[in-house]
PyMOL commands that place a pseudoatom at each C-alpha (Angstrom):
pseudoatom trace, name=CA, resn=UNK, resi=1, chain=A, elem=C, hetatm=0, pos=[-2.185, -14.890, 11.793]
pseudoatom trace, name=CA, resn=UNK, resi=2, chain=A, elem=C, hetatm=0, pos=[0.452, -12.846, 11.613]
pseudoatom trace, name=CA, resn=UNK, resi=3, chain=A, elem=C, hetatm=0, pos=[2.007, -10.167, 8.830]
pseudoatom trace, name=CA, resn=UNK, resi=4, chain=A, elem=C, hetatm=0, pos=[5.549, -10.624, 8.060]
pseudoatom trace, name=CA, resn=UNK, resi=5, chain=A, elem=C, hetatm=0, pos=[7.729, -9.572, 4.976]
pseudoatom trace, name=CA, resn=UNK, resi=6, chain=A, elem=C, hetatm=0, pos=[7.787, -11.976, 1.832]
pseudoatom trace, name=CA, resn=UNK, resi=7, chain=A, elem=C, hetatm=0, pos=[10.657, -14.134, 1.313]
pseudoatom trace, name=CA, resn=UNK, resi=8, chain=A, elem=C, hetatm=0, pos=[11.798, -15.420, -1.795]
pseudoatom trace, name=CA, resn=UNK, resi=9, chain=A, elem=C, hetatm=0, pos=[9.804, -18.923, -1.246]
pseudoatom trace, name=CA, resn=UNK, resi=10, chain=A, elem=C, hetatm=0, pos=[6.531, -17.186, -0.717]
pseudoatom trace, name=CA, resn=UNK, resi=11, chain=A, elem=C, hetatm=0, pos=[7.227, -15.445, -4.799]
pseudoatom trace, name=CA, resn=UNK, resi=12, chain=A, elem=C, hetatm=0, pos=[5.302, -18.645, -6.227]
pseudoatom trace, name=CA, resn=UNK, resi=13, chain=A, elem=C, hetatm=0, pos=[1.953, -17.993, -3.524]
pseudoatom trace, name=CA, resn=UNK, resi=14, chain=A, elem=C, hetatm=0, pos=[1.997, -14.379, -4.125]
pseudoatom trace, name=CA, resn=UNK, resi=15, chain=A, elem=C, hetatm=0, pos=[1.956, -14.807, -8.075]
pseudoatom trace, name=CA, resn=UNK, resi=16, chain=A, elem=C, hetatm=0, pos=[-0.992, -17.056, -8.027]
pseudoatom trace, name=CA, resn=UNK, resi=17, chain=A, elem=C, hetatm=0, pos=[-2.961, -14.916, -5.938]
pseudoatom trace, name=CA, resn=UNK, resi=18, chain=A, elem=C, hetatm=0, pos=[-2.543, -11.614, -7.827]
pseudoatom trace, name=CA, resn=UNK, resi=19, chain=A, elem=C, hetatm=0, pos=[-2.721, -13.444, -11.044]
pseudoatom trace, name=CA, resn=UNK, resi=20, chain=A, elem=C, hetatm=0, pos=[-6.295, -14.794, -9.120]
pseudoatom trace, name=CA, resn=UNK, resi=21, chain=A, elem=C, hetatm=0, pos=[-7.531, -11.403, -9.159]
pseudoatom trace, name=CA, resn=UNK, resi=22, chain=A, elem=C, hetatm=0, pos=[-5.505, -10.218, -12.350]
pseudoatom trace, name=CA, resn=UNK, resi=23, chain=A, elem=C, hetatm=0, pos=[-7.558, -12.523, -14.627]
pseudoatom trace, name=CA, resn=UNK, resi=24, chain=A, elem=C, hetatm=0, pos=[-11.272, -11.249, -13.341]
pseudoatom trace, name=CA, resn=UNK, resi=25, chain=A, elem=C, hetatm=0, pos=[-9.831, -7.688, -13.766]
pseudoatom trace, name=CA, resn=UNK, resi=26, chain=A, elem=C, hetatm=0, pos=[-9.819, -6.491, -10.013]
pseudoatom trace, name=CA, resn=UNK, resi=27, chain=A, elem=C, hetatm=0, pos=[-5.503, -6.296, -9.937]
pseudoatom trace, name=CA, resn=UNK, resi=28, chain=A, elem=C, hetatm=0, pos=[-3.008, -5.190, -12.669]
pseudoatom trace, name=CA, resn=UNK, resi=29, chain=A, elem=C, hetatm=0, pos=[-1.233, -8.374, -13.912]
pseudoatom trace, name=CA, resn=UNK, resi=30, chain=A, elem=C, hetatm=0, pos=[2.220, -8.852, -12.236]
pseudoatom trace, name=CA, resn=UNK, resi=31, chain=A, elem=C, hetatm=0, pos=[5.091, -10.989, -13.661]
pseudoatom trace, name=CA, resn=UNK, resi=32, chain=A, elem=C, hetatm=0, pos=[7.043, -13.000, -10.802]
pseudoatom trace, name=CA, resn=UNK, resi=33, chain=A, elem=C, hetatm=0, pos=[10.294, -10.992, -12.264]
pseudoatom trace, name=CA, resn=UNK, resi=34, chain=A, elem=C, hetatm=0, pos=[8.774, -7.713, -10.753]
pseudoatom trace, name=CA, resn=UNK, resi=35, chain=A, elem=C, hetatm=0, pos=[7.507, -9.052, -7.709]
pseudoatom trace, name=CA, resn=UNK, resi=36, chain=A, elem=C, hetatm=0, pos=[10.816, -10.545, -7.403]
pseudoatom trace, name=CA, resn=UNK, resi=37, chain=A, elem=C, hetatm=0, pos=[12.583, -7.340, -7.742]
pseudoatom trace, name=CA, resn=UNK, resi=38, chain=A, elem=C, hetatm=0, pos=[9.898, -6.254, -5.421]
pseudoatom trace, name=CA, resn=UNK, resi=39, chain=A, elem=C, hetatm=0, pos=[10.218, -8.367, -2.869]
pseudoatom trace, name=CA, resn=UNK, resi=40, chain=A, elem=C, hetatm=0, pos=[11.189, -5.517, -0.144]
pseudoatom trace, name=CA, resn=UNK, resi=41, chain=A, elem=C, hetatm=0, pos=[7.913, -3.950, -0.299]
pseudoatom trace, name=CA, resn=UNK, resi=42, chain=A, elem=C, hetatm=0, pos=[5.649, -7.207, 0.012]
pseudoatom trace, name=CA, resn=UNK, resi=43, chain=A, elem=C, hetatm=0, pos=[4.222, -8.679, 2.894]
pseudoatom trace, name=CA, resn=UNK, resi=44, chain=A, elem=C, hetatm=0, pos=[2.319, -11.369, 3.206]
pseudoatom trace, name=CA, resn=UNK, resi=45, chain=A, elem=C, hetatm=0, pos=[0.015, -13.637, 5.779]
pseudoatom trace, name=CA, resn=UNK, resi=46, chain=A, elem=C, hetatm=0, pos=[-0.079, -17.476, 5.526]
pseudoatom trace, name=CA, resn=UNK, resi=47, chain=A, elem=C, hetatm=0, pos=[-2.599, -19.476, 7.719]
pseudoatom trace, name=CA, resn=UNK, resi=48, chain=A, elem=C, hetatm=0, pos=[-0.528, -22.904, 8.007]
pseudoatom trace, name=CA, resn=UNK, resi=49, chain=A, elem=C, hetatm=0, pos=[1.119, -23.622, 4.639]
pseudoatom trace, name=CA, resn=UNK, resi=50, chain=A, elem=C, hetatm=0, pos=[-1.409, -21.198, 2.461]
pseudoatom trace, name=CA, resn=UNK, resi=51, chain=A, elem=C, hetatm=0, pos=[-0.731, -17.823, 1.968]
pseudoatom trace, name=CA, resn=UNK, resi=52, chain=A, elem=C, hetatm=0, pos=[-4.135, -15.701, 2.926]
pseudoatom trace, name=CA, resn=UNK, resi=53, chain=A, elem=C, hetatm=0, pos=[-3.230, -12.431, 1.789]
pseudoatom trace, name=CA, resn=UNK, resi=54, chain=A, elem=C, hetatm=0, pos=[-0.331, -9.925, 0.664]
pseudoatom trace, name=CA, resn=UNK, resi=55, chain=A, elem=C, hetatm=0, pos=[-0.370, -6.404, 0.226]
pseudoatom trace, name=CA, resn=UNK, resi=56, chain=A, elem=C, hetatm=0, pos=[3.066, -4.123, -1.463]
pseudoatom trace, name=CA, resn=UNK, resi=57, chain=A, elem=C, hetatm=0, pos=[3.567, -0.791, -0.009]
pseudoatom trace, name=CA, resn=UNK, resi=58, chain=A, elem=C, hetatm=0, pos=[5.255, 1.219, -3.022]
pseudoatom trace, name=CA, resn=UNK, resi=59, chain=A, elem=C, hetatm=0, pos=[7.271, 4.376, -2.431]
pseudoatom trace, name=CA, resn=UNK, resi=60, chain=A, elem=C, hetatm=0, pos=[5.539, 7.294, -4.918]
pseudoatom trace, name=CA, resn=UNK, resi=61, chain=A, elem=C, hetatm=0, pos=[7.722, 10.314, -3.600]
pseudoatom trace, name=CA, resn=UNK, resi=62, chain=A, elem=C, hetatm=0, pos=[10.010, 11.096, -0.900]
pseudoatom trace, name=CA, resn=UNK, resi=63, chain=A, elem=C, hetatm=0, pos=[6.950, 11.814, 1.231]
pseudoatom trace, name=CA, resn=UNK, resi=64, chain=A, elem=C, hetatm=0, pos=[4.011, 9.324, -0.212]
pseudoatom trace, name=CA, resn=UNK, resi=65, chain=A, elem=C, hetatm=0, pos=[3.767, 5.703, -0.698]
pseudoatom trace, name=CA, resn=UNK, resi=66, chain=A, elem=C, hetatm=0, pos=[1.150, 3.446, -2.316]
pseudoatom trace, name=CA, resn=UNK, resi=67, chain=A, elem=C, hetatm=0, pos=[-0.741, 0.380, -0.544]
pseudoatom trace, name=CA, resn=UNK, resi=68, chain=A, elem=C, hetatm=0, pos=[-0.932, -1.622, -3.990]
pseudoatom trace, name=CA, resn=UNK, resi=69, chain=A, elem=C, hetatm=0, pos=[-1.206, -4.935, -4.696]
pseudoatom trace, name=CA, resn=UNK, resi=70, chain=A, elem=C, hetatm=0, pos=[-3.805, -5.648, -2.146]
pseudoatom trace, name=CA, resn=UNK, resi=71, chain=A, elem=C, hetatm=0, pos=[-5.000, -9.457, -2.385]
pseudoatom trace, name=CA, resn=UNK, resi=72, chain=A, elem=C, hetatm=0, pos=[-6.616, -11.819, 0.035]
pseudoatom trace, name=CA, resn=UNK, resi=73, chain=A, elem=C, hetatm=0, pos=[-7.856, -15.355, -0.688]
pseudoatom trace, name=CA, resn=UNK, resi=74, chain=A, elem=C, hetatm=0, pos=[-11.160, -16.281, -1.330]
pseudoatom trace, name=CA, resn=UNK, resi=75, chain=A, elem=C, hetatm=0, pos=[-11.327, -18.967, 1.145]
pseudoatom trace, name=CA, resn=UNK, resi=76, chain=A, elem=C, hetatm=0, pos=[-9.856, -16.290, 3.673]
pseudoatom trace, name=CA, resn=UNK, resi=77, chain=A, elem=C, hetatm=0, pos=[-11.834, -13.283, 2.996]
pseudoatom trace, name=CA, resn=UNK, resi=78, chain=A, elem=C, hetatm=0, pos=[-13.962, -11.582, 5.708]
pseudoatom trace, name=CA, resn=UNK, resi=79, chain=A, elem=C, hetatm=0, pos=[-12.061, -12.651, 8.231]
pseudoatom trace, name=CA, resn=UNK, resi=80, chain=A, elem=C, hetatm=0, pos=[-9.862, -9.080, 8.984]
pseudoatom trace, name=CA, resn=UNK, resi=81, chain=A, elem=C, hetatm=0, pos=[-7.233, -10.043, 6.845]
pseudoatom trace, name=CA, resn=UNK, resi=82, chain=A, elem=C, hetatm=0, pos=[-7.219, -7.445, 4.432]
pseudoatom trace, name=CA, resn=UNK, resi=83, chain=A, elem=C, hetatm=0, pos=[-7.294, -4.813, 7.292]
pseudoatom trace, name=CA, resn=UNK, resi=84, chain=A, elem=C, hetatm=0, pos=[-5.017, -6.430, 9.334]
pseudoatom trace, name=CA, resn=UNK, resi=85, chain=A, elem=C, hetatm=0, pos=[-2.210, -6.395, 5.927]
pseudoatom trace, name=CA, resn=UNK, resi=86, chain=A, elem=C, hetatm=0, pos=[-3.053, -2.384, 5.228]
pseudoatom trace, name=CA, resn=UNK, resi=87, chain=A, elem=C, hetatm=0, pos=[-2.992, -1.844, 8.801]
pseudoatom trace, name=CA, resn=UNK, resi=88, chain=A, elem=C, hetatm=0, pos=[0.903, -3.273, 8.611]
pseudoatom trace, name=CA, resn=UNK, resi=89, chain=A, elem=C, hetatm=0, pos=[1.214, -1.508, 5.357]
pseudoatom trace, name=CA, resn=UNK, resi=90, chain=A, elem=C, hetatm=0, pos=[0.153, 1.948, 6.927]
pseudoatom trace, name=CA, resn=UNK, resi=91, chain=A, elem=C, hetatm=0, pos=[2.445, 1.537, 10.633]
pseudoatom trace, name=CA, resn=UNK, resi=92, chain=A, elem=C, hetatm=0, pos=[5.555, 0.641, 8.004]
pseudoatom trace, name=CA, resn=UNK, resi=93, chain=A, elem=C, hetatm=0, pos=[4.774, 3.773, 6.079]
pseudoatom trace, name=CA, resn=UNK, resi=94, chain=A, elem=C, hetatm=0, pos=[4.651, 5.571, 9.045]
pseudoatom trace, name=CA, resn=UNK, resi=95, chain=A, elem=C, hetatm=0, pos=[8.099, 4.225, 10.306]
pseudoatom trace, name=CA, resn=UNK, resi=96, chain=A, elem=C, hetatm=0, pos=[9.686, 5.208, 7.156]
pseudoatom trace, name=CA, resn=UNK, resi=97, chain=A, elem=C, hetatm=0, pos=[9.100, 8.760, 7.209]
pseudoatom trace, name=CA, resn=UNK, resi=98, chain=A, elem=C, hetatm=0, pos=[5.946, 8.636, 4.559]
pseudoatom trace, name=CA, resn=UNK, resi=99, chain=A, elem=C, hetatm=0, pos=[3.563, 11.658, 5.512]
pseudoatom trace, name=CA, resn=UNK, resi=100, chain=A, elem=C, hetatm=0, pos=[0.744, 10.211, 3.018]
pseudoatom trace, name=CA, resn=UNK, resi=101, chain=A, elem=C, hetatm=0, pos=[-0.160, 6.816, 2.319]
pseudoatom trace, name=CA, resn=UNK, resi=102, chain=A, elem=C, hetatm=0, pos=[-2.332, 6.530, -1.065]
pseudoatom trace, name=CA, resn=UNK, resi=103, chain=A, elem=C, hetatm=0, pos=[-4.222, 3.968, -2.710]
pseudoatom trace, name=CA, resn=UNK, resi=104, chain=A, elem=C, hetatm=0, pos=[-6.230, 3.575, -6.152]
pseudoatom trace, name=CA, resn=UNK, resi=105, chain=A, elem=C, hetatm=0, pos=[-9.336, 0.855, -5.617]
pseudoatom trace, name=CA, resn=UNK, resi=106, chain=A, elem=C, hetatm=0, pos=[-13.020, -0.064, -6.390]
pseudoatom trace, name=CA, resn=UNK, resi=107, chain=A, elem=C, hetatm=0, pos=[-13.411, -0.957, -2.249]
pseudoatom trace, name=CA, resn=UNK, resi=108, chain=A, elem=C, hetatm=0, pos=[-14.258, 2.862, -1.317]
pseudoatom trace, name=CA, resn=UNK, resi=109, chain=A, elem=C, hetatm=0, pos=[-15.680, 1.597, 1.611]
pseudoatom trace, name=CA, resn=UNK, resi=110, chain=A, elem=C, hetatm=0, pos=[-13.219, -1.108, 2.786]
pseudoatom trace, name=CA, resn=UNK, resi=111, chain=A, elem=C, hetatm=0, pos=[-10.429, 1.684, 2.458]
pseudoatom trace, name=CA, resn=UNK, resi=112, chain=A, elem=C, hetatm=0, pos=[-12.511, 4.023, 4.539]
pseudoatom trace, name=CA, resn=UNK, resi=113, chain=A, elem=C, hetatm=0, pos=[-12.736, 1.767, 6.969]
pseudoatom trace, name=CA, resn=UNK, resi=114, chain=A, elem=C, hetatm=0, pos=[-9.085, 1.782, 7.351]
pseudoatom trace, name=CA, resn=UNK, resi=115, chain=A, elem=C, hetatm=0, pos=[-8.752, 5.287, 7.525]
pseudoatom trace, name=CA, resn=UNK, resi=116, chain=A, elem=C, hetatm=0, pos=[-8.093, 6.303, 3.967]
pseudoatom trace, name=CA, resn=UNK, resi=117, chain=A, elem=C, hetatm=0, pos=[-10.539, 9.501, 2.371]
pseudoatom trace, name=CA, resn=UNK, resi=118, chain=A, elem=C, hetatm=0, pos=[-11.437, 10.047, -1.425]
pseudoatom trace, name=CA, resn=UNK, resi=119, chain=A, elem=C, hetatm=0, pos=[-9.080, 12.593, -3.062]
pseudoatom trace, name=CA, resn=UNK, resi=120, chain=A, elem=C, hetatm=0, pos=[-8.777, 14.049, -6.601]
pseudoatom trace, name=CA, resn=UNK, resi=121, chain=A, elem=C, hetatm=0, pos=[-6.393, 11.726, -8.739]
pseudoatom trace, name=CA, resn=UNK, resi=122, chain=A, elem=C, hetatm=0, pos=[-4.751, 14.899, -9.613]
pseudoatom trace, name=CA, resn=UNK, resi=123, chain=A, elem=C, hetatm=0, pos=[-3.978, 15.367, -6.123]
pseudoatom trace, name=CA, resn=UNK, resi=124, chain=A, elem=C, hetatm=0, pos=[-1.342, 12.072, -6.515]
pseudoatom trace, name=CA, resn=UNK, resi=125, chain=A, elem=C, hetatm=0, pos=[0.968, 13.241, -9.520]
pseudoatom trace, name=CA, resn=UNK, resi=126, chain=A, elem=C, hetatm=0, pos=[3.583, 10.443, -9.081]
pseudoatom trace, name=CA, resn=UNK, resi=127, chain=A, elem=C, hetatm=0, pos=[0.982, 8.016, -9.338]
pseudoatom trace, name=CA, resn=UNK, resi=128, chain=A, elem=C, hetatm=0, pos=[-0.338, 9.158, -12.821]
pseudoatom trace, name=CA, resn=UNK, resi=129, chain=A, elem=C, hetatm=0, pos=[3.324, 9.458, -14.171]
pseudoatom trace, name=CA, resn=UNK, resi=130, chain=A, elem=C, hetatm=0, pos=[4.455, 6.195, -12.793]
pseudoatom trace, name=CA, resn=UNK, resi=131, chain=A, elem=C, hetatm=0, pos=[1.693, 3.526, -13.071]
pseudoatom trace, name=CA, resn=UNK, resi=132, chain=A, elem=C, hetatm=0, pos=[-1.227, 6.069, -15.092]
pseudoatom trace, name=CA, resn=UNK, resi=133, chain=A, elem=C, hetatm=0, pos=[0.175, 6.871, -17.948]
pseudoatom trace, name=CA, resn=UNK, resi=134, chain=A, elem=C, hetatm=0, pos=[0.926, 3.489, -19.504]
pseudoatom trace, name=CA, resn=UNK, resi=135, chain=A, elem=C, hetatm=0, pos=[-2.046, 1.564, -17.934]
pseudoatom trace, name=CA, resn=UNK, resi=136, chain=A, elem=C, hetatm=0, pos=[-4.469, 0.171, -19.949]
pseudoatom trace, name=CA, resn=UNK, resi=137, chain=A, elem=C, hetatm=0, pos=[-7.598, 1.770, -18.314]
pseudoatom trace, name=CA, resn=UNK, resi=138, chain=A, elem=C, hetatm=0, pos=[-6.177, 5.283, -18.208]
pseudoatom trace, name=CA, resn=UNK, resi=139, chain=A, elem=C, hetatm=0, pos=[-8.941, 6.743, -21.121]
pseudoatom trace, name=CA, resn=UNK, resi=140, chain=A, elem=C, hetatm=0, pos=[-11.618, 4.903, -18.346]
pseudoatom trace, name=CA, resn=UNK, resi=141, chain=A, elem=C, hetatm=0, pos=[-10.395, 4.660, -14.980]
pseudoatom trace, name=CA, resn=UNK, resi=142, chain=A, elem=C, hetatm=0, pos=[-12.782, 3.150, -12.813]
pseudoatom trace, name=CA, resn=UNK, resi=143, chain=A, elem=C, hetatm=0, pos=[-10.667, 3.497, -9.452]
pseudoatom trace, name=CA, resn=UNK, resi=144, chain=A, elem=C, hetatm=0, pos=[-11.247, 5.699, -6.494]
pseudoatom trace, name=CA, resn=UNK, resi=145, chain=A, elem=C, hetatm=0, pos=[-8.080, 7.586, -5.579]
pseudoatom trace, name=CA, resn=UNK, resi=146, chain=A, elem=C, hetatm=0, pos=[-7.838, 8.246, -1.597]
pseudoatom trace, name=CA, resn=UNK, resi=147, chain=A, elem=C, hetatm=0, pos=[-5.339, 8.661, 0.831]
pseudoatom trace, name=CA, resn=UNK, resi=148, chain=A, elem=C, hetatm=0, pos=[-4.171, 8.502, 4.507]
pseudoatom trace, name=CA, resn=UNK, resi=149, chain=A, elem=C, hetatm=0, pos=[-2.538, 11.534, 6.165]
pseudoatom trace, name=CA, resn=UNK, resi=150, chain=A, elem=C, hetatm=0, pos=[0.141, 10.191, 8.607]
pseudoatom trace, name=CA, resn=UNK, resi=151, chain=A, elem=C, hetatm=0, pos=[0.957, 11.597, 12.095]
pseudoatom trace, name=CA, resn=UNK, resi=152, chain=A, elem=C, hetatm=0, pos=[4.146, 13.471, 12.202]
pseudoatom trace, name=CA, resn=UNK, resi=153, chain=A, elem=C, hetatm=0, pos=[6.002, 12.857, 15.450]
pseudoatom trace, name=CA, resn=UNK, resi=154, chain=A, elem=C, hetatm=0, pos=[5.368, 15.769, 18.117]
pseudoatom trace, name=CA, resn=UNK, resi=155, chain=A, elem=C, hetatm=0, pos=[8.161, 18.004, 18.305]
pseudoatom trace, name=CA, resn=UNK, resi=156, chain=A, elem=C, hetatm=0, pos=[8.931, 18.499, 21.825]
pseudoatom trace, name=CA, resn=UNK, resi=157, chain=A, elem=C, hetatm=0, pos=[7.902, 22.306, 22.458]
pseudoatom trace, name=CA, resn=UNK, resi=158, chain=A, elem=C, hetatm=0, pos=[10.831, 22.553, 25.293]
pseudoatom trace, name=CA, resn=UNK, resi=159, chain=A, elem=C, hetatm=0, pos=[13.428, 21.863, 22.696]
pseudoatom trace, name=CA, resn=UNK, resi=160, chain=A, elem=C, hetatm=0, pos=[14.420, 24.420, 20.350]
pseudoatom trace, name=CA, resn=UNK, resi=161, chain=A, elem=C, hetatm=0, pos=[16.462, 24.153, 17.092]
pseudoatom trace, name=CA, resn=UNK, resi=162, chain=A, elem=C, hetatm=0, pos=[19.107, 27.601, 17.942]
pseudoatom trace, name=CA, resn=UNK, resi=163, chain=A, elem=C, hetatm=0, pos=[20.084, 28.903, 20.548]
pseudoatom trace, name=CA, resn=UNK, resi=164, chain=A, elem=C, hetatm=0, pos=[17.542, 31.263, 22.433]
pseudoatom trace, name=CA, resn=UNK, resi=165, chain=A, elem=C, hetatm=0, pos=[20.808, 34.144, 21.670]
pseudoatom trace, name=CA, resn=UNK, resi=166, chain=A, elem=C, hetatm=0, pos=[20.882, 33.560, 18.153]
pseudoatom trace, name=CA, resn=UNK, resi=167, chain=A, elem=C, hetatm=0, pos=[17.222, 34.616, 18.147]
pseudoatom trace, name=CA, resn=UNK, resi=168, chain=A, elem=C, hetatm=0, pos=[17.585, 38.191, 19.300]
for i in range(1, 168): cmd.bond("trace and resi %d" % i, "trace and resi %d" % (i + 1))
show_as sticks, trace
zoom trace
């Protein structure tokens, strides 16, 4: 199965699913108007004509972006979906320029697994002004916040930025 970005026919499959997990609690309700206008940041995995999984990855700040949105199928879970989609999610961050990767979830262990640590929620500022602040659990948050600190390229020691004159 393979990852790709969500088109504009997947918007009905990707509803559904968060809506799945919406209605038991697990996701924040989304309307298919903002996944619409969110479209850039979804991807998504289908196994024949049944979508298995999606997964948004949000920009918080210049420097940090949000794996949100995380859903897999029932029928498909267990199988390394769910990795496989933050796995994508984290290698996109990291080709963007993102030096953090965050995420706010009840599967501690799942998102250890994939590299992510527990953090103070404090510690993610644009989250808590963004999304926080008008949620409806905010007074009783029951989410883990942790993150994923992102390799910077190696700047090639050899190579410097002025000239070696300029320096004396």
């Amino acid at each position: 199965m393979l990852v790709r970005a969500a088109r504009l026919e997947d918007l009905k499959d990707i509803h559904q699913l968060i809506m799945y997990y919406a209605n038991q609690g697990a996701l924040l309700p989304r309307t298919r108007e903002s996944l619409a206008a969110h479209l850039p940041q979804l991807a998504v995995v289908y196994q024949g004509s049944t979508l298995a999984g999606v997964v948004a990855l949000h920009r918080l700040e210049p420097s940090v972006s949000e794996v949100r949105s995380l859903a897999v199928d029932p029928a498909f879970q267990k199988q390394g979906i769910g990795e496989k989609l933050v796995r994508f999610a984290v290698k996109l961050a990291q080709e963007q320029g993102y030096h953090k990767v965050i995420a706010f979830t009840r599967q501690v262990g799942f998102f250890e697994h994939c590299g992510f640590y527990p953090v103070a929620h404090k510690s993610v500022p644009a989250k808590y002004f963004i999304d926080c602040v008008g949620c409806p659990m905010l007074a009783h948050c029951d989410e883990t916040a942790m993150e994923r600190v992102l390799l910077v390229p190696n700047v090639n020691p050899s190579v410097t930025a002025y000239p070696a004159s300029s320096l004396t």
